[in-house]
N, C-alpha and C positions, 0 to 999 in steps of 0.2 A: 369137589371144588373147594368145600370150607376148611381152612385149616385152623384144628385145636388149639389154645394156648395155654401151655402149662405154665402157673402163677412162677415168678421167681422174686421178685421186687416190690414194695406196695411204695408210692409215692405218697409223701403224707399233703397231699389237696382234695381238697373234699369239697363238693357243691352239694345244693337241691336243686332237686327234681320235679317240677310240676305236673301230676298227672289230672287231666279233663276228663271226664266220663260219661257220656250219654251227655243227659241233658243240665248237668250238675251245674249249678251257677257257680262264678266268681266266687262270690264268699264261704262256697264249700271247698272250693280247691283242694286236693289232698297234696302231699308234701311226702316223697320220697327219698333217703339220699341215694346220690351218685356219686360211687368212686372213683377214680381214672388208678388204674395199678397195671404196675409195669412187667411185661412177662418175658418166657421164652419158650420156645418150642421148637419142636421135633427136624422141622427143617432146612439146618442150617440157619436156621434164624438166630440172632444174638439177644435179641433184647423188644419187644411191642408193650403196646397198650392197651388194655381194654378197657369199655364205659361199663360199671356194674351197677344194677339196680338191685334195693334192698325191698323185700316184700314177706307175707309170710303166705303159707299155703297148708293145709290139713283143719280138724277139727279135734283138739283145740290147736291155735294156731303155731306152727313154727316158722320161726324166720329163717329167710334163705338169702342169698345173696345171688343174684345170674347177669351172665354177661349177654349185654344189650346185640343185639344182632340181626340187621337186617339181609343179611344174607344167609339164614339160615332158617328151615320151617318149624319142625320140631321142637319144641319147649324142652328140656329135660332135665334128672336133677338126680345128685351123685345118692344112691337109698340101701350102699352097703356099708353098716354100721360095724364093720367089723374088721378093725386093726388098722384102718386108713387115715384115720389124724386131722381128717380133713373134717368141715362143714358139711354134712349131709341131712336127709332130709328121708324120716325114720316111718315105712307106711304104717307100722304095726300101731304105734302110739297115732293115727286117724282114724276117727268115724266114720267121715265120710271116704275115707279111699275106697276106689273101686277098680280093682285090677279086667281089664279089656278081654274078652273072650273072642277064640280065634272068628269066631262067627259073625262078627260084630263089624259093622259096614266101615268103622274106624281102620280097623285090620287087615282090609281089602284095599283102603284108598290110596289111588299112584299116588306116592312122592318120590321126589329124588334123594329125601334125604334116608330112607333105606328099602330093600328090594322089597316089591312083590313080586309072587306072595310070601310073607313072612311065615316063618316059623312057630309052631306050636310049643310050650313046653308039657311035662309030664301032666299040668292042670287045667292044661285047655288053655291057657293066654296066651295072649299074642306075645309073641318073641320080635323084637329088632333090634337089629344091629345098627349103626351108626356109621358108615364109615368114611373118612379125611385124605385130604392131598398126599397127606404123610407118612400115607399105611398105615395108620394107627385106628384104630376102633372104638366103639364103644356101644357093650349089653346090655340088655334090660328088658323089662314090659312096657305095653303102654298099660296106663290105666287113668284115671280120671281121678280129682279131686276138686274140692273148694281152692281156689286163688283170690288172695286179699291185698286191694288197693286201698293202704287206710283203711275209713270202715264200710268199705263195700266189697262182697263177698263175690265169686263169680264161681256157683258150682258145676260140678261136671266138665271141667277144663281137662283136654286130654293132654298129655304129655309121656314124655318118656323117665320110668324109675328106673336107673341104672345099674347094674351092680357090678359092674367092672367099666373105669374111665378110660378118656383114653391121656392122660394126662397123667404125669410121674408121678409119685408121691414123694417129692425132695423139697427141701428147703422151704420154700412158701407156697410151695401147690396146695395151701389147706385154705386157700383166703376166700372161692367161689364153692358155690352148692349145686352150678346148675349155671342152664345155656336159655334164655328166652327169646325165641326164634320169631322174628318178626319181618318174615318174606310175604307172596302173593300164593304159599299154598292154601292148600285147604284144611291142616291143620295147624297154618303156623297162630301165635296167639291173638295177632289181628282179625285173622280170616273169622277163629270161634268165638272173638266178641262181636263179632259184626260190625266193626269199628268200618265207616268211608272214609276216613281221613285220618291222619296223624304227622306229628311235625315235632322237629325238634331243636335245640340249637344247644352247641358244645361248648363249653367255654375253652377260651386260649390260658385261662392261668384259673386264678383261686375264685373265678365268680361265678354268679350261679350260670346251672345250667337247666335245661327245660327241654319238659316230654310232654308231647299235648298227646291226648285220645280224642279226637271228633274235634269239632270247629273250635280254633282257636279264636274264633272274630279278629283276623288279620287284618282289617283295615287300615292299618297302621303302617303296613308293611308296603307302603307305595312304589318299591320299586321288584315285587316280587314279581319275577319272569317264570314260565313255565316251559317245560319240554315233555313232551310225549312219550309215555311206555312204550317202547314198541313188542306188536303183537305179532308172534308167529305160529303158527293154528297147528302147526304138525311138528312132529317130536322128528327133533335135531339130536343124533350123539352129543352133541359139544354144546347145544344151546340150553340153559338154566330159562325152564317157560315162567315159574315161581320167582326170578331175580327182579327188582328195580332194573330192567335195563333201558335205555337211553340209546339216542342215537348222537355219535359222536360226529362232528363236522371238524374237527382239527387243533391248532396249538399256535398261540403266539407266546414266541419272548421280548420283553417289551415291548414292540408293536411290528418285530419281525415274524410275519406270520407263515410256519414252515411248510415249506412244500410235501404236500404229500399225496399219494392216488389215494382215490377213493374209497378203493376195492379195500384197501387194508382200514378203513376204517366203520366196516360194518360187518354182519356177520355175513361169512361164506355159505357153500351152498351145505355144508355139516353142522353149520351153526356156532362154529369158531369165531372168535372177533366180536362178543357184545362185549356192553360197554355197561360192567353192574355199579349202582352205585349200595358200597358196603359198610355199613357200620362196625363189621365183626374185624375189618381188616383196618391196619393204623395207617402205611402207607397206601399211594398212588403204583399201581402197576401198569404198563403198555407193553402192548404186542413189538418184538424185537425194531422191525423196519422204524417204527414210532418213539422208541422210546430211544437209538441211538442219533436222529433227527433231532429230537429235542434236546437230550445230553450233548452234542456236538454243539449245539446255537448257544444253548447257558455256557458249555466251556469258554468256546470264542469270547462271548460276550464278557466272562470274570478274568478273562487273562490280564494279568498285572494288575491285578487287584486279589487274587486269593493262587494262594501255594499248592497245584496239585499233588497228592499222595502219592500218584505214580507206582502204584503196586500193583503188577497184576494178578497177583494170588490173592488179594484180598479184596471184598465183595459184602459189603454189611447186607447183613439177612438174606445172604447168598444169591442177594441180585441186583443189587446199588452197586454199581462199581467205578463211582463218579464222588470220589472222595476228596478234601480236603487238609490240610495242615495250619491251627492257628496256635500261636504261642501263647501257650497259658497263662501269661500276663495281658492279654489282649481282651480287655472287656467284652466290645464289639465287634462286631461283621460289619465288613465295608458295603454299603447300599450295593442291593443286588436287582437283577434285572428280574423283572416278573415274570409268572407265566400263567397265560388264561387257555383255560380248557372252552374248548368250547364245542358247545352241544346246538342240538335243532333247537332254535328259540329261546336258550339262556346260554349262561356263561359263566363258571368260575373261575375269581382273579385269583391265584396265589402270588403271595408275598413275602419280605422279609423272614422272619425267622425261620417260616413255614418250610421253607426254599433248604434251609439246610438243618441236619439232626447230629447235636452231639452224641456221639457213641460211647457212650459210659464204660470208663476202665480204660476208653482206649488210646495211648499217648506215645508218639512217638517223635523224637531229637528235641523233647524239650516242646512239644506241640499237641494239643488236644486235636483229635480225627473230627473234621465234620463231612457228614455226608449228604449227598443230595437223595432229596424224598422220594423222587421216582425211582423207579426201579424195574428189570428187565423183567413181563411175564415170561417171555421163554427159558429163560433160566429156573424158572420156578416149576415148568412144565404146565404154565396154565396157560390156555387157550385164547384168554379173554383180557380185555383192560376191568381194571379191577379200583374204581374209584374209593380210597381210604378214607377214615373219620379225619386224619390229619388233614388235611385237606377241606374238610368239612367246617373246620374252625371256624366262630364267629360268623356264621350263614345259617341262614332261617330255611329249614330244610322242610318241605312240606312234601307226606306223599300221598296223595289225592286217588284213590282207586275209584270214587266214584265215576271221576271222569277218565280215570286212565294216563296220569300225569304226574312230575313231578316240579313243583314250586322251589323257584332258589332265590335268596335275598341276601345282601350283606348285611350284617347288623350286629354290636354286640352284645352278648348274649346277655350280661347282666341288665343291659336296655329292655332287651325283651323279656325279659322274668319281671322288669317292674312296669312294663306292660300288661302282661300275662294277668300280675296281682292287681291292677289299678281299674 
């Protein structure tokens, strides 16, 4: 389901990150950065984003860099130090490493993010693989270490030491160490701190951004609406048990609310059709019938007002294919119609800029390409609506497992970092 991003691009905007811990007060807050760096990968994709957190892990400490991921369980971190260029993260130099024996109840536990039963090597560790949308892989052990938020240590964090990625080694694939996986498994790095709650909110440009661990005291947040994990008790081919998923009730453009059955907006009887909400991925993806429904209402709606591309071999990230033509002398976008996702019991608005993505490098009759943010799952071969961080922008994202929910608020995010500190 998750697909790898090989670094290509660093954008030079840099926020902090505020991470909450147990019961740590206000004026402990620890203070992470966050980088947003622009990537590409393996499938047909041209160009993404990813949120990366800096932390360090082993005894004595080294720093790593991993991309923020709620869509993915596994923790993991690139540990072959040999001829890759990149940031990795070296066992032999920790004390406390402890490489996972296949015996070891870690070693046995289903996930989806690689098979049971795993693999043994020649020493008795647990071998897994990793494997992506994209056919691409990625080897390793698990084993355990110390992870350090600021100066609090969390030992015996299990994860994956890789020694083969699945990401190139060209140009700027050297900028991430590692993946920290923050789904509803049982070893994602929520699940092994015992975190109930966690929240976050992304900035739209250079301000800060904010990771809480356990109760933010949202009080503040008066207009945060909730919607419901939904649970499905038996293993689906197609359904992610471990995803955020959500149940979707449908799509307005501006206050055209598009007709659509039901049936395609839940999952089937294989578990096709959730609706995950993902960190790891930049844009919005829907299921075909849905997503040519809505691309049909935004075209209507911007005609004579923005210059369709009109190519149909071209498809930004091999599945937007709802493009645009603005003349590179043109500051602005002319006011666009909105679109609100809407879920059981909340709603996300998008808006202006959100609505369309300059595609870098790419310029044709004298005209920079924009394209719009959704994008077709069927073309990508996934099964499922696939909620991106772009979309996430400036909303107070809380995901609540004690209760089973997921909190959404608009707000932004530099508001709530001087929240957060106040």
């Amino acid at each position: 389901m998750k697909v790898w991003l090989s670094v290509l691009y660093v954008i030079a905007i840099q926020t902090q990150i505020y991470f909450c811990i147990g019961n740590v007060t206000p004026t402990q807050m620890l203070v992470l950065p966050l980088m947003i760096q622009e990537t590409e990968n393996k499938l047909n994709f041209q160009h993404n984003v990813t949120l990366t957190v800096s932390l360090s892990v082993g005894t004595p400490q080294q720093n790593v860099t991993m991309v923020l991921d709620t869509g993915s369980e596994l923790s993991w971190l690139q540990c072959n130090t040999t001829g890759s260029g990149r940031p990795v993260f070296d066992p032999t130099q920790s004390s406390t490493y402890l490489p996972i024996n296949c015996s070891s109840p870690a070693c046995t536990t289903q996930t989806r993010d690689f098979p049971i039963p795993t693999s043994c090597d020649s020493n008795k560790h647990c071998h897994a693989t990793l494997s992506y949308a994209d056919a691409t892989s990625s080897e390793g052990n698990l084993a355990s270490d110390t992870f350090n938020i600021g100066a609090s240590g969390m030992p015996g964090t299990i994860f994956g030491c890789m020694d083969s990625g699945s990401t190139s080694n060209s140009g700027e694939d050297n900028k991430t160490t590692g993946l920290i996986g923050m789904n509803r498994g049982p070893l994602s790095f929520v699940s092994q701190m015992n975190f109930s709650k966690f929240s976050y909110c992304i900035p739209g440009s250079d301000h800060l951004g904010v990771l809480v661990f356990s109760d933010a005291n949202s009080t503040w947040l008066k207009s945060l609406n909730y919607t419901p994990l939904v649970q499905i008790p038996n293993s689906l081919p197609y359904f992610d048990r471990s995803a955020y998923t959500v149940q979707l009730r449908g799509f307005k453009v501006s206050e055209e609310i598009i007709a659509l059955p039901n049936s395609i907006l839940k999952p089937d009887h294989t578990g096709a059709g959730q609706t995950m909400i993902d960190s790891g991925t930049q844009f919005t993806f829907l299921l075909g019938p849905a997503y040519s429904a809505v691309k049909n209402e935004f075209l209507n709606q911007t005609k004579g007002n923005l210059r369709e591309l009109n190519d149909p071999d071209y498809a930004f990230q091999g599945a937007m294919d709802l493009c645009y033509l603005v003349p590179l002398n043109q500051t602005n976008l002319p006011v666009l119609p909105s679109i609100t996702i809407m879920f059981d019991g909340a709603e996300m608005n998008i808006s202006g800029d959100k609505l369309l993505y300059p595609v870098p490098g790419e310029v044709r009759d004298n005209c920079s390409v924009y394209c719009f943010t959704f994008g077709n799952s069927d073309l990508l071969g996934v099964e499922a609506y696939i909620i991106g961080h772009h979309h996430q922008q400036n909303l107070w994202m809380e995901f609540d497992l004690e209760n089973s929910r997921v909190g959404i608020a608009p707000i932004e995010c530099d508001i709530a970092s001087q929240r957060i500190r106040s």
